[in-house]
C-alpha positions as CSV (number, residue, x, y, z in Angstrom):
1,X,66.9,-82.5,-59.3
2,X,67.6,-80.2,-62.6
3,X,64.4,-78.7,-64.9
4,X,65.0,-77.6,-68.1
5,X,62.9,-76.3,-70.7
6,X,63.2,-77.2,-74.5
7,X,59.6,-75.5,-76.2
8,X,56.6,-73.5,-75.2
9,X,59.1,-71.1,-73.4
10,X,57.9,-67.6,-73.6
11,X,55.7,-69.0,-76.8
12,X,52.3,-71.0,-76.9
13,X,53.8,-74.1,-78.9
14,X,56.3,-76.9,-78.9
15,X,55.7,-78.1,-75.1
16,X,58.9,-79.9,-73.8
17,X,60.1,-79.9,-70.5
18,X,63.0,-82.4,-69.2
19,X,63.2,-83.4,-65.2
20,X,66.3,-85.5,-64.2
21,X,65.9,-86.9,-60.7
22,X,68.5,-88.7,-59.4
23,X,69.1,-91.2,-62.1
24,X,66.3,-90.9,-64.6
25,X,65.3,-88.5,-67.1
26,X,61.9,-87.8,-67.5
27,X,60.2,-85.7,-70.3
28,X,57.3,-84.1,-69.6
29,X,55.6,-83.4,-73.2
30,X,57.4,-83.2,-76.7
31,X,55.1,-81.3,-79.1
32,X,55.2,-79.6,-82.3
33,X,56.1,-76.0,-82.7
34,X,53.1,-74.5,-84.8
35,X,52.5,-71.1,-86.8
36,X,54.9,-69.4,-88.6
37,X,57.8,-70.9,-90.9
38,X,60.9,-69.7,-88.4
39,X,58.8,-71.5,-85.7
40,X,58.0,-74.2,-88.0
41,X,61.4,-74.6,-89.0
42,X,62.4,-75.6,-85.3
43,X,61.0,-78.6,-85.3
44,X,63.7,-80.4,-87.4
45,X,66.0,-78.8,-85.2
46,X,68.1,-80.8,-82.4
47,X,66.0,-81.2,-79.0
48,X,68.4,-79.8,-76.7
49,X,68.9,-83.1,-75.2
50,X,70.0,-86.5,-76.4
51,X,66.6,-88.8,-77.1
52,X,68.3,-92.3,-76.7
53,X,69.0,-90.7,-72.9
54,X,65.4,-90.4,-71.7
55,X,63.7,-93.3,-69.9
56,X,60.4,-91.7,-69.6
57,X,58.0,-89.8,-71.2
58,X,54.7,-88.4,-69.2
59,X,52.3,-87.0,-71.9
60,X,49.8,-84.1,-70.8
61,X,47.3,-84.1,-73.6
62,X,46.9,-85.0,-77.4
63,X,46.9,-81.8,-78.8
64,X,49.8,-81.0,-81.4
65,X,51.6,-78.8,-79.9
66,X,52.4,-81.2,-76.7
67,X,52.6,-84.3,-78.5
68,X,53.6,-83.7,-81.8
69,X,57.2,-84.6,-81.9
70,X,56.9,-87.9,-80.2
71,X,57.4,-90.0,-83.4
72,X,60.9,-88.0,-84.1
73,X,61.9,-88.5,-80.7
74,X,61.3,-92.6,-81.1
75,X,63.0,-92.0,-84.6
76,X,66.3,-90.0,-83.4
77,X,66.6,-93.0,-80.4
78,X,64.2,-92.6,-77.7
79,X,63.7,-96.2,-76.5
80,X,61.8,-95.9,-72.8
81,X,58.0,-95.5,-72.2
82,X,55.0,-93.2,-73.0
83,X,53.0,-92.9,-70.1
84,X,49.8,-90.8,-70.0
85,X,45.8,-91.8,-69.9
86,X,43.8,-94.0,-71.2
87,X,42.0,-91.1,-73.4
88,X,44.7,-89.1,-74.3
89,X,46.4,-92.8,-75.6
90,X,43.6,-93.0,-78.1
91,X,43.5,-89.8,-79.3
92,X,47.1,-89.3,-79.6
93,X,47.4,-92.3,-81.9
94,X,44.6,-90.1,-84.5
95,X,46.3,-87.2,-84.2
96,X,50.0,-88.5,-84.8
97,X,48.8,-91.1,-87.5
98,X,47.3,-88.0,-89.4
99,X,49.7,-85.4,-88.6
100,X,52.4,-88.0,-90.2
101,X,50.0,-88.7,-93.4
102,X,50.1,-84.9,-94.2
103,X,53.7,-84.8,-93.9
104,X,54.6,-87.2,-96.3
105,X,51.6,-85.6,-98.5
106,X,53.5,-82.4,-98.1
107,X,56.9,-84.0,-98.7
108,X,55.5,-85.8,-102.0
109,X,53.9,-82.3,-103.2
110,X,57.2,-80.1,-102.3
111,X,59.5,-83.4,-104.3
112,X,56.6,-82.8,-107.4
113,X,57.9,-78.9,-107.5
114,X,61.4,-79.6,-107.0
115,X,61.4,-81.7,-109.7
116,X,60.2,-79.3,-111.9
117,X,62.6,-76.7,-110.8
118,X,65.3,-79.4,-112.0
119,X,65.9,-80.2,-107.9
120,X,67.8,-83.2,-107.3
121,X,67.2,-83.5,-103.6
122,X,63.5,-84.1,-102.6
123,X,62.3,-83.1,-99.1
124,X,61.5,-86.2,-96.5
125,X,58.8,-85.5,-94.4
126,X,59.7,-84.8,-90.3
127,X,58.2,-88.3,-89.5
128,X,56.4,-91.2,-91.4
129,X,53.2,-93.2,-91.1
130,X,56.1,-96.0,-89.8
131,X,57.5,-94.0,-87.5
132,X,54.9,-92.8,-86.2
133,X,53.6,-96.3,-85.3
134,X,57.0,-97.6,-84.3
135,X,56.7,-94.9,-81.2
136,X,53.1,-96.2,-80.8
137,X,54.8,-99.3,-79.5
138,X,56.4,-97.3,-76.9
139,X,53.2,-96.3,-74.9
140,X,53.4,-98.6,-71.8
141,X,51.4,-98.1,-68.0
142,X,48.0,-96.3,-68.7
143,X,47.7,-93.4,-65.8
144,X,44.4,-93.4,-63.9
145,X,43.5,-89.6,-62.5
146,X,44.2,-90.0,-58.8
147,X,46.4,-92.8,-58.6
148,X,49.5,-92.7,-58.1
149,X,52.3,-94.5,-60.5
150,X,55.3,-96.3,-59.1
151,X,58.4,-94.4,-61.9
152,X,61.2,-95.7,-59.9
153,X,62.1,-96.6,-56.2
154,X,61.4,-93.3,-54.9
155,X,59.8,-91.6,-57.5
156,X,56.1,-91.1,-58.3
157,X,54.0,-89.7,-60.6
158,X,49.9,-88.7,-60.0
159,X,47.8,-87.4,-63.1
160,X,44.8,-85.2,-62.4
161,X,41.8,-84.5,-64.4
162,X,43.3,-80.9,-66.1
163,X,40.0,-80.0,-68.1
164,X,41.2,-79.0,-70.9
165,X,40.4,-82.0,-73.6
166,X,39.3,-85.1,-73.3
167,X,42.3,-87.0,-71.2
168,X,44.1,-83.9,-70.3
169,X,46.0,-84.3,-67.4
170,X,48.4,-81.9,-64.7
171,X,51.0,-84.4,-63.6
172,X,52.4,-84.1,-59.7
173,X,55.7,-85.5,-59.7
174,X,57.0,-86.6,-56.3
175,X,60.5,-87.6,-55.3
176,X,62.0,-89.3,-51.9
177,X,60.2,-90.2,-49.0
178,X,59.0,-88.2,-46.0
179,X,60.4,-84.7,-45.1
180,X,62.7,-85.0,-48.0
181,X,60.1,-85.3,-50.5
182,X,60.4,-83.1,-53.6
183,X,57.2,-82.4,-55.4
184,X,56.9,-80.7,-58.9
185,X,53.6,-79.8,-60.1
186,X,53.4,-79.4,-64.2
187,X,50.0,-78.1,-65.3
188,X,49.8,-79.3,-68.8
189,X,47.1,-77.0,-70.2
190,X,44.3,-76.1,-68.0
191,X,40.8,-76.0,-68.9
192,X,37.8,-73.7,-67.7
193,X,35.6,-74.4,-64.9
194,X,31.7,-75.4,-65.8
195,X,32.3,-76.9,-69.5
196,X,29.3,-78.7,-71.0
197,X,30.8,-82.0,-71.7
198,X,34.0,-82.2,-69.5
199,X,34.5,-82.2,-66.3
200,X,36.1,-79.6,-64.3
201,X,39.7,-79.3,-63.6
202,X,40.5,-81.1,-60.5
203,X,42.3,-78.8,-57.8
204,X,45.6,-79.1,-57.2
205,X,48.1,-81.1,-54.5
206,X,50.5,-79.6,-52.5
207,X,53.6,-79.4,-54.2
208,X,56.8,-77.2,-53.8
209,X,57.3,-76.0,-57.2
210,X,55.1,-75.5,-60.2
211,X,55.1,-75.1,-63.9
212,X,52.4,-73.3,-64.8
213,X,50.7,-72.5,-68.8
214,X,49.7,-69.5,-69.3
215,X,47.6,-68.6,-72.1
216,X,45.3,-66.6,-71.8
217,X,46.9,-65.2,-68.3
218,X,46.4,-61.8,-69.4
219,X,42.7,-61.5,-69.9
220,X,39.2,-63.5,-68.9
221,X,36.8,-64.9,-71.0
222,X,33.6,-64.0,-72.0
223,X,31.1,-65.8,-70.0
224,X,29.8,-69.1,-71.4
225,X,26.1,-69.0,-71.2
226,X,26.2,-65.2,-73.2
227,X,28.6,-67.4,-76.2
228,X,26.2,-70.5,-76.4
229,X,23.0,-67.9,-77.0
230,X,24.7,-65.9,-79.2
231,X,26.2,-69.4,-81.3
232,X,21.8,-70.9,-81.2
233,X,20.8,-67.5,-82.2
234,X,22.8,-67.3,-85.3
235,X,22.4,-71.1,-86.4
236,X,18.5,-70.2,-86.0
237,X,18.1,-67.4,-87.9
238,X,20.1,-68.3,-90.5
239,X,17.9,-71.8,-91.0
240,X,14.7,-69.3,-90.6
241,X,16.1,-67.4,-93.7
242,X,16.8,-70.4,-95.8
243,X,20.6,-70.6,-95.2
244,X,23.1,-73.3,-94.5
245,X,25.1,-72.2,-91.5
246,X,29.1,-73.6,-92.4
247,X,31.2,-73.7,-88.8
248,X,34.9,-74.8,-89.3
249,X,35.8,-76.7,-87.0
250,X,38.4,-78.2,-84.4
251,X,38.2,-82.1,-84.6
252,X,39.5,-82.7,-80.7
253,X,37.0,-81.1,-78.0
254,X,35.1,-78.7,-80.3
255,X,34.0,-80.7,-82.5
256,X,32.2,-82.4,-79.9
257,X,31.0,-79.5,-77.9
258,X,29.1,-78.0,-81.0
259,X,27.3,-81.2,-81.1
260,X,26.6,-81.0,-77.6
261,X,25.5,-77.2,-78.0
262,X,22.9,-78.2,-81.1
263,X,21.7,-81.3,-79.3
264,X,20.3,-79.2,-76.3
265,X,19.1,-76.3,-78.8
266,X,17.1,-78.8,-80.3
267,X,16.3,-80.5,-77.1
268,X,15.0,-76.9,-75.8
269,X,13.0,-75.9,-79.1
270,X,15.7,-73.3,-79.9
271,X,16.5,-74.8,-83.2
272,X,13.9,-77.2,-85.4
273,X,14.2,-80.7,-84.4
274,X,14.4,-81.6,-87.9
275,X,17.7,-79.8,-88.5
276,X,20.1,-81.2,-90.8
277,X,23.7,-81.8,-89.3
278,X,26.3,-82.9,-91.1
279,X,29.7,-84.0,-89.3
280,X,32.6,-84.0,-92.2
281,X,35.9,-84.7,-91.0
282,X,36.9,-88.4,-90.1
283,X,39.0,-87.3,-87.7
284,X,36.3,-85.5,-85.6
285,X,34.3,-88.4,-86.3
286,X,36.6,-90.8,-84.5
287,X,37.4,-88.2,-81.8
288,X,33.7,-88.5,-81.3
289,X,33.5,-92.3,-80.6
290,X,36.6,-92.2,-77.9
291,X,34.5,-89.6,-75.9
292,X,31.5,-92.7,-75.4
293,X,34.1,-94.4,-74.0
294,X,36.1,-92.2,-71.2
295,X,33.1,-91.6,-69.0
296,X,35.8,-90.7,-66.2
297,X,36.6,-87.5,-68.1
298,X,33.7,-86.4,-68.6
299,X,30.8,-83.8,-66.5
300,X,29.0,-86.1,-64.2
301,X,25.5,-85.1,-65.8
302,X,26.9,-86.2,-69.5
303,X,28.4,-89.1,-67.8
304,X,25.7,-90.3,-66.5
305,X,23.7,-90.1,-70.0
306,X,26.3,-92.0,-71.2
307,X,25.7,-94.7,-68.5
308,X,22.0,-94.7,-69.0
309,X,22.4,-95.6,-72.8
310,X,22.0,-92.7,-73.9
311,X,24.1,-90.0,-76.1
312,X,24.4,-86.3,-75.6
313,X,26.2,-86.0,-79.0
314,X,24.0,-88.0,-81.4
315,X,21.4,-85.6,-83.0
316,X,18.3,-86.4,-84.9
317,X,19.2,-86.0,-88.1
318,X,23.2,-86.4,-87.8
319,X,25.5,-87.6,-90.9
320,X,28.5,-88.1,-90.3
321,X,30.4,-88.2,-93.4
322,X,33.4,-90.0,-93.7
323,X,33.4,-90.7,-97.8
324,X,34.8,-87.7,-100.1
325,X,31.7,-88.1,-102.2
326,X,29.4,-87.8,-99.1
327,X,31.4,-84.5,-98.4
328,X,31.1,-83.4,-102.2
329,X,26.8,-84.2,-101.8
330,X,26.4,-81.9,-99.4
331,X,27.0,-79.2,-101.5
332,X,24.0,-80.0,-103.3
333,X,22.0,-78.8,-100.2
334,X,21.3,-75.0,-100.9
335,X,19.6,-74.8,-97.4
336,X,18.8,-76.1,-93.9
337,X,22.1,-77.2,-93.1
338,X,24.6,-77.1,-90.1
339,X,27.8,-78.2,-91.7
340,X,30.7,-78.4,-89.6
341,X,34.2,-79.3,-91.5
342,X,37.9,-78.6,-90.8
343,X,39.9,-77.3,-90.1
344,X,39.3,-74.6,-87.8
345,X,41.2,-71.6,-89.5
346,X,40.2,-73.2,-92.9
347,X,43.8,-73.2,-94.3
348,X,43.0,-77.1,-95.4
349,X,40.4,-79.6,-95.4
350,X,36.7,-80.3,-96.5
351,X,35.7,-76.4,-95.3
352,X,37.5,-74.9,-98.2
353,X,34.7,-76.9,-100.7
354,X,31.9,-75.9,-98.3
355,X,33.0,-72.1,-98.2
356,X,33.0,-72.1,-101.6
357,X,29.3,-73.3,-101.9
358,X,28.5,-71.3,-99.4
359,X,30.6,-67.9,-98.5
360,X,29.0,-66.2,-101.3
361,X,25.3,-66.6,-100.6
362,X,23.9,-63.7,-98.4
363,X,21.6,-66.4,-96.6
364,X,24.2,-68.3,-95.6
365,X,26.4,-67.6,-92.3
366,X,30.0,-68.8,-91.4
367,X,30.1,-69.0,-87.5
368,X,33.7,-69.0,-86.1
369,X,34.2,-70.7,-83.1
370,X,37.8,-70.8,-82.4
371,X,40.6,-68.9,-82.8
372,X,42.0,-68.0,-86.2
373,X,45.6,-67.2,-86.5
374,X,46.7,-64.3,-88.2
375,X,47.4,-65.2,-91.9
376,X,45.1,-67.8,-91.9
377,X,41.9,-67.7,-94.3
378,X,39.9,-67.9,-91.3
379,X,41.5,-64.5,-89.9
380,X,41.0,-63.0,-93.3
381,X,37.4,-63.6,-93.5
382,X,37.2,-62.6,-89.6
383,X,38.7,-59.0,-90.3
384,X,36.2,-58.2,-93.3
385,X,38.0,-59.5,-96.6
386,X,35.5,-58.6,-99.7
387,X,37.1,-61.7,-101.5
388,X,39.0,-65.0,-100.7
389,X,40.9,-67.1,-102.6
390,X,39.4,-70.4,-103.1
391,X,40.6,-73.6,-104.5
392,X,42.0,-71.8,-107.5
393,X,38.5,-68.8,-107.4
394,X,38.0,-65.6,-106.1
395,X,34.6,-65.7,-104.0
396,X,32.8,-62.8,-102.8
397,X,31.8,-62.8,-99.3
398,X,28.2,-62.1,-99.1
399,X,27.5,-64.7,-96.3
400,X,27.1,-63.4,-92.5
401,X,29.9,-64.1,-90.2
402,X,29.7,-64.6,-86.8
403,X,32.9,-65.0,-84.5
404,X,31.9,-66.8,-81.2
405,X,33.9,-65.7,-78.4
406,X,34.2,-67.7,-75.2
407,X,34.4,-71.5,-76.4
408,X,38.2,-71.3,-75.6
409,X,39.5,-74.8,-73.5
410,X,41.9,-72.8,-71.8
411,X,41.5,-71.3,-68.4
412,X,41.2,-67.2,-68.4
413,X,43.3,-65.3,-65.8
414,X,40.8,-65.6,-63.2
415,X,40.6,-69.4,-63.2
416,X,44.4,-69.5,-64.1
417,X,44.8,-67.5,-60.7
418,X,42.5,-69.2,-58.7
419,X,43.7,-72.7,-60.0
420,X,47.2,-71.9,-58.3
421,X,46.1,-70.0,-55.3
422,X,44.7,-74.1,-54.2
423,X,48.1,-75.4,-54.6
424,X,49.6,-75.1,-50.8
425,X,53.0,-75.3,-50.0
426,X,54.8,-73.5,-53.2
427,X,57.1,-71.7,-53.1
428,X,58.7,-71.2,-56.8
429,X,56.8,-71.1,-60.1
430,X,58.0,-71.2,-63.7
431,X,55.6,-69.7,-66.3
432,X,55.5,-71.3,-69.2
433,X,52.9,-71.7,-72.9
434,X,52.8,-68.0,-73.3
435,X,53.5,-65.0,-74.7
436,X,55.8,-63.2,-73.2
437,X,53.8,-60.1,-72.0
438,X,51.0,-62.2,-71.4
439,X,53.6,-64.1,-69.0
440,X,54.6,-60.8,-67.0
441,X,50.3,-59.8,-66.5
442,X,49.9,-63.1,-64.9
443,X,52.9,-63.3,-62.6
444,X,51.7,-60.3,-61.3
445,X,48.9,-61.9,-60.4
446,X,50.2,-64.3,-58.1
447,X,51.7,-63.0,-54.5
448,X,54.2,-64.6,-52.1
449,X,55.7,-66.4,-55.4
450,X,59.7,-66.5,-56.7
451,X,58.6,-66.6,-60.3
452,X,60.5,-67.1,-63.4
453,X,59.6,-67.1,-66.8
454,X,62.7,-69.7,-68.5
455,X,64.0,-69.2,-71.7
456,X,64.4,-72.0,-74.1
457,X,66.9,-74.1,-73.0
458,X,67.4,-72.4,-70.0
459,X,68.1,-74.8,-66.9
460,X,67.4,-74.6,-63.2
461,X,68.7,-77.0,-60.2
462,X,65.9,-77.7,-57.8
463,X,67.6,-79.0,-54.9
């Protein structure tokens, strides 16, 4: 049994990890590396391994950053099987289908520039709408948390309820039979304890080795509850003033825990039930309408709402816009609104057009609730900038701006620690979806524990 690692290796993007057992390759992940143009520039860059060799791939999650280079993976030769669950299927297809569309936008507006600079040699986007649905094709068995998937004769594969999105999953890997069983644990990205709408991570097997994210491994959260009453607070007295209250948002998870948030501040008198909310971003929209169906994902309570026939994310007086001229309306509303658009660190999107409406009214308020990467407009208006650039205008900022700590899906260092401490039996652990630093806090963390924090392309035999 060899492990090696090919992204998210002493970094927080581009998860790719490749088991061979015996036999059979298997890929755990293949995402996109994300933030800055060296890092950004990797992703056209050769895998590390041959893609026609793998049989299978086992897919954690739909974010990005795990999933992202599926479709140039199918296009450089990969010909086995997608496996992962029934959620993360359906929102892997949204994000991949729109992660390919503004690629080839991209492509077609660098070819537009090259041309003029007399270029003869336009850019082709990473991977196409086609390409992206030809690896579609390619998703096969649909994992059920719990239950065990036949991968070969003596190889098996369990995915467990991880917590982090919708679908998320930690996969156990298992190889032989009996005493001579091998058993790798791969934590995909793990989500906190107590969410709103999710339900908690699920504790983990036995296994012998693990690889483990690590995040936020050097720090805790702050506590929910204190981030939801300061979020309902802001919203409300920004409406009390006359205000609309703009929130850029994340389509996958967020999206949907905001709605969840409002719908019990109205449901609790905290915000006026007549509150106008406007959801604009199709893709958050669509996100939305997978979570009615993946009840097995989900906190028991919203679950059961669900079951009753009713719907913990549908507000009042909820639009959800999927039209550009519905978007463009809104900005005829000069109060009373909760408008949440993406993207989350506004660097594209529907949110620049609401920010412009919006960023320069002192009874407004932008309300971050994720993170914001340095560079980013987001991070600019985070950090006190007097003006931002704007679709081609300088606006003032004279709105109120709240950053929300505490809505992160990813497991702090305390739940991190306490997530492996259940895991009997291991004896070796790779660290792995973090900075490096934030790598060495955590392993100091955890006791009794060979750990190793891999390069990329760094390989290991298991045996």
């Amino acid at each position: 049994m060899k492990l090696s690692f090919h992204g998210a290796d002493r970094d927080v993007t581009g998860s790719c990890h490749l088991l061979e057992v015996r036999n059979r390759r298997i890929l755990i992940d293949c995402g996109l590396f994300q933030g800055s143009q060296e890092l950004a520039q990797q992703n056209a860059g050769d895998f590390g391994f041959d893609p026609s060799t793998i049989d299978l791939v086992l897919l954690t999650h739909a974010h990005l950053d795990h999933c992202g280079r599926l479709p140039l993976l199918s296009k450089r030769g990969f010909r086995g099987q997608v496996i992962t669950t029934a959620a993360t299927r359906e929102l892997t297809r949204l994000v991949l289908l729109d992660s390919a569309h503004l690629q080839e936008e991209e492509a077609r507006t660098q070819s537009r520039h090259g041309r003029r600079r007399g270029e003869d040699h336009p850019p082709a986007p990473l991977y196409s709408i086609p390409d992206t649905l030809n690896l579609l094709d390619r998703f096969g068995a649909t994992a059920e948390y719990g239950a065990p998937l036949q991968l070969a004769d003596d190889i098996r594969a369990t995915f467990v309820n991880a917590g982090h999105i919708l679908g998320s999953a930690s996969i156990l890997i298992e190889a032989g039979h009996g005493s001579e069983a091998r058993r790798i644990l791969f934590s995909g990205d793990i989500g906190n304890t107590g969410q709103p709408l999710l339900a908690s991570p699920t504790p983990p097997a036995n296994a012998d080795i693990v690889v483990m994210e690590t995040t936020y491994g050097d720090r805790n959260h702050r506590p929910f509850d204190q981030s939801i009453t300061e979020f309902l607070d802001a919203v409300s007295a920004t409406l009390a003033r006359g205000g609309n209250v703009v929130i850029p948002t994340f389509a996958l998870d967020r999206a949907q825990e905001i709605l969840f948030i409002l719908r019990q501040g109205i449901d609790r008198s905290q915000l006026p039930p007549g509150v106008q909310v406007f959801l604009d971003s199709p893709m958050a929209i669509a996100a939305t309408e997978i979570f009615a169906r993946h009840a097995e994902c989900l906190n028991p309570a919203v679950s059961a709402r669900f079951a009753d026939g009713g719907d913990p994310l549908k507000l009042p007086n909820l639009h959800l816009t999927r039209e550009s001229a519905d978007s463009i309306a809104i900005n005829r509303i000069s109060g009373g609104a909760v408008i949440m658009a993406g993207s989350g660190m506004c660097t594209g999107g529907r949110i620049r057009h609401h920010l412009r409406h919006n960023l320069g009214r002192k009874e407004s308020a932008i309300v971050f609730v994720g993170f914001a990467a340095s560079g980013t407009p987001a991070r600019s208006i985070i950090d006190g900038a007097k003006h931002l650039r704007l679709l081609g205008e300088d606006i003032p900022v004279r709105a109120s701006i709240h950053t929300i700590n505490g809505f992160s899906a990813h497991a702090d260092q305390s739940e991190l620690t306490a997530w492996h401490s259940r895991i009997g039996g291991c004896r070796r652990t790779f660290l792995v979806h973090g900075e490096e630093e934030t790598m060495k806090a955590f392993a100091g963390q955890l006791k009794g524990q060979t750990v190793a924090m891999p390069g990329i392309g760094d390989q290991f035999d298991l045996s």
